[in-house]
MARLOTI-885511 format. One record per residue (C-alpha): x, y, z; residue in one letter; chain; residue number from 1. Coordinates in nm, 3 decimals. Example, Ala and Ser with C-alpha at 12.3 -4.5 7.8 and 13.67 -1.06 7.14 Angstrom:
// MARLOTI-885511
{X=1.230 Y=-0.450 Z=0.780 residu=A chaine=A num=1} $
{X=1.367 Y=-0.106 Z=0.714 residu=S chaine=A num=2} $
This chain:
// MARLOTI-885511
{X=11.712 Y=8.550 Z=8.762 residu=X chaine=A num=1} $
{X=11.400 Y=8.570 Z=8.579 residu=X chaine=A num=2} $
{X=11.079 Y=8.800 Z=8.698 residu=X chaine=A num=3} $
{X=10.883 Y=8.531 Z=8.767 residu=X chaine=A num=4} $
{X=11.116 Y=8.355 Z=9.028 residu=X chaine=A num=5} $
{X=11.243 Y=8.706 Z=9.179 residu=X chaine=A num=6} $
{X=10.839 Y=8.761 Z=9.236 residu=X chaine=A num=7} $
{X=10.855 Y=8.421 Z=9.355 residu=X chaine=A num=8} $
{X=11.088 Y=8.435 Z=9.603 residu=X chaine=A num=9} $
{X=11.001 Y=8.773 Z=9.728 residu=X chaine=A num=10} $
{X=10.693 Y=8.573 Z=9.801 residu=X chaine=A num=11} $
{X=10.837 Y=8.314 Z=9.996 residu=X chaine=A num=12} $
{X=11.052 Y=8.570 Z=10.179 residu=X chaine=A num=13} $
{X=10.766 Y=8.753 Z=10.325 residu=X chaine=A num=14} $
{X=10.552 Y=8.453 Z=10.418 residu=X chaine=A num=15} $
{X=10.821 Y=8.310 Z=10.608 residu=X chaine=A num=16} $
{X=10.895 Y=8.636 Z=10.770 residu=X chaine=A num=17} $
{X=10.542 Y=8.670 Z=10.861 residu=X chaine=A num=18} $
{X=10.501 Y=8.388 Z=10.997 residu=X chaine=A num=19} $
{X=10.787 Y=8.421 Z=11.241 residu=X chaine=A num=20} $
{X=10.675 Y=8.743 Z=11.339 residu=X chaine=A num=21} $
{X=10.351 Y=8.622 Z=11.438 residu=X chaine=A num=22} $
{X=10.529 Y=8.352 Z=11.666 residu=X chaine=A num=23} $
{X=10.741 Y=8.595 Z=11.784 residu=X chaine=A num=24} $
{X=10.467 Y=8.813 Z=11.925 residu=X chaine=A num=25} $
{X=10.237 Y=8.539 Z=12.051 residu=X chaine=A num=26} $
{X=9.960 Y=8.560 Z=11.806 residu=X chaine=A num=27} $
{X=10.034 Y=8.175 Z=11.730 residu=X chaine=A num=28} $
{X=10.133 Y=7.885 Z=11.955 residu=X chaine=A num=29} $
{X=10.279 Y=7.565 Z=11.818 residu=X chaine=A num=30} $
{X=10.274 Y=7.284 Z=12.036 residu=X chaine=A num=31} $
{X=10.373 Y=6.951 Z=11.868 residu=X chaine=A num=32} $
{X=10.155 Y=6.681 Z=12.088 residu=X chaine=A num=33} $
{X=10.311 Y=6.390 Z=11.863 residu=X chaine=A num=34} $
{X=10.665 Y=6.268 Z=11.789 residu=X chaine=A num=35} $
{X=10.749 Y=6.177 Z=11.422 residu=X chaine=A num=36} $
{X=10.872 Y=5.838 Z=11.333 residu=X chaine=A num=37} $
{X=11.076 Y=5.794 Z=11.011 residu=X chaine=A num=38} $
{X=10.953 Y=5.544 Z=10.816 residu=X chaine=A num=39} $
{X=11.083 Y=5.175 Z=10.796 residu=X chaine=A num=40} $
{X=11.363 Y=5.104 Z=10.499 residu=X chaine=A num=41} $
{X=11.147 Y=4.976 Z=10.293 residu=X chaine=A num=42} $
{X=10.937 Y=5.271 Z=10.300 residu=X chaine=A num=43} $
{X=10.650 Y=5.138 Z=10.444 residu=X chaine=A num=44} $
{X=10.427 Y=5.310 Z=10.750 residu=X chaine=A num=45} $
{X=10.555 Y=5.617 Z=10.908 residu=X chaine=A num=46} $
{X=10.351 Y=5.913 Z=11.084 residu=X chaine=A num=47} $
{X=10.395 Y=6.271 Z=11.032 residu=X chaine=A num=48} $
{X=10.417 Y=6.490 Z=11.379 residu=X chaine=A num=49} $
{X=10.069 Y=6.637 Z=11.473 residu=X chaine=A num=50} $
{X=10.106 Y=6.955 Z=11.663 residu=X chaine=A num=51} $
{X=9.822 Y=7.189 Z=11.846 residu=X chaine=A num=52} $
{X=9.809 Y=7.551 Z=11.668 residu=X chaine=A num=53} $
{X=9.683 Y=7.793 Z=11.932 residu=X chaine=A num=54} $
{X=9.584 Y=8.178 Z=11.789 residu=X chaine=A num=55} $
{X=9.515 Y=8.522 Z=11.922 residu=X chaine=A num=56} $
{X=9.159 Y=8.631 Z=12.006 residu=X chaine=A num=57} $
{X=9.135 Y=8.985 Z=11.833 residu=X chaine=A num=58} $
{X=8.869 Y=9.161 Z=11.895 residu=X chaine=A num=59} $
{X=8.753 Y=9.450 Z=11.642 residu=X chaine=A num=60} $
{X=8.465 Y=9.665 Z=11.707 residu=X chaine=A num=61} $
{X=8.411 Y=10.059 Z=11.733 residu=X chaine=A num=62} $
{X=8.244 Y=10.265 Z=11.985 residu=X chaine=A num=63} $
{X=8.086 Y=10.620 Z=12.023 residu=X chaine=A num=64} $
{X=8.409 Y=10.873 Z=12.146 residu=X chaine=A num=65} $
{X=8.403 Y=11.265 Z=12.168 residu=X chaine=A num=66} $
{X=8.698 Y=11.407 Z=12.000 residu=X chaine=A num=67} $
{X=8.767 Y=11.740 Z=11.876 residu=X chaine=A num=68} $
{X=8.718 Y=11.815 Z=11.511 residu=X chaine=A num=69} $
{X=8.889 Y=12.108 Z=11.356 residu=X chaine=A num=70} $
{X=8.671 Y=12.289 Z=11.139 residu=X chaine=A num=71} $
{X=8.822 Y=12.497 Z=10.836 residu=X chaine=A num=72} $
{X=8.621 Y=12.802 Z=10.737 residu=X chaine=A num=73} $
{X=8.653 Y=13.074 Z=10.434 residu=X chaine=A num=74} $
{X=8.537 Y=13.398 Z=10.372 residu=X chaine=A num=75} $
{X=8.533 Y=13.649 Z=10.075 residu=X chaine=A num=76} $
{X=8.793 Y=13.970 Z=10.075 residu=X chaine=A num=77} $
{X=8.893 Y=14.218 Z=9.844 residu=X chaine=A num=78} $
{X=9.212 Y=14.227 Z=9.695 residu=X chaine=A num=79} $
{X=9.480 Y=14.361 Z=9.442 residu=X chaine=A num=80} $
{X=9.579 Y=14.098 Z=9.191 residu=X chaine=A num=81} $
{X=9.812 Y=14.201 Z=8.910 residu=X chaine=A num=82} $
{X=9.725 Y=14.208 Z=8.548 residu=X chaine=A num=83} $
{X=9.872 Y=14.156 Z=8.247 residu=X chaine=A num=84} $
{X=9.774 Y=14.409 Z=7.937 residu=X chaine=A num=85} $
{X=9.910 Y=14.302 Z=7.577 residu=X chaine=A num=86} $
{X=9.857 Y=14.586 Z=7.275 residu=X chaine=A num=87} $
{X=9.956 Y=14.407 Z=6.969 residu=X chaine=A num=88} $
{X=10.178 Y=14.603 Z=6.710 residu=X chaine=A num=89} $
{X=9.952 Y=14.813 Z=6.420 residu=X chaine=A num=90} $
């Protein structure tokens, strides 16, 4: 299987997923309000089903809450660090 169609298909995967997940937790409602009717033999007329899509309200918004911020702080200290001294041969 080429890139291309694996990408492809990965696609299609996760937009069918989605979408029953989003059924599945009520953020869509699909109500078909018509019956379909195959068309005549000689493939003439025929109606596709309509259907009534319902969706979640979200809201998004922000407002002003107190929380407690921790606050990191540094100060200067004196220390022993090692060090290194290299004399180079005469």
């Amino acid at each position: 299987m080429s890139s291309a169609a694996r990408t492809g298909l990965v696609i299609v995967v996760v937009a069918i997923v989605a979408v029953i997940a989003a059924i599945a937790f009520g953020f869509l409602d699909v109500s078909q309000t018509k019956e379909a009717k195959l068309p005549e033999v000689a493939v003439q007329g025929g109606q596709a089903p309509a259907f009534d899509v319902k969706t979640a309200d979200v809201d998004v918004g922000s407002k002003p809450t107190t929380v407690d911020v921790p606050t990191v702080g540094t100060r200067k200290e004196t220390i022993d660090v090692p060090t290194v001294d290299v004399k180079k041969p005469n």
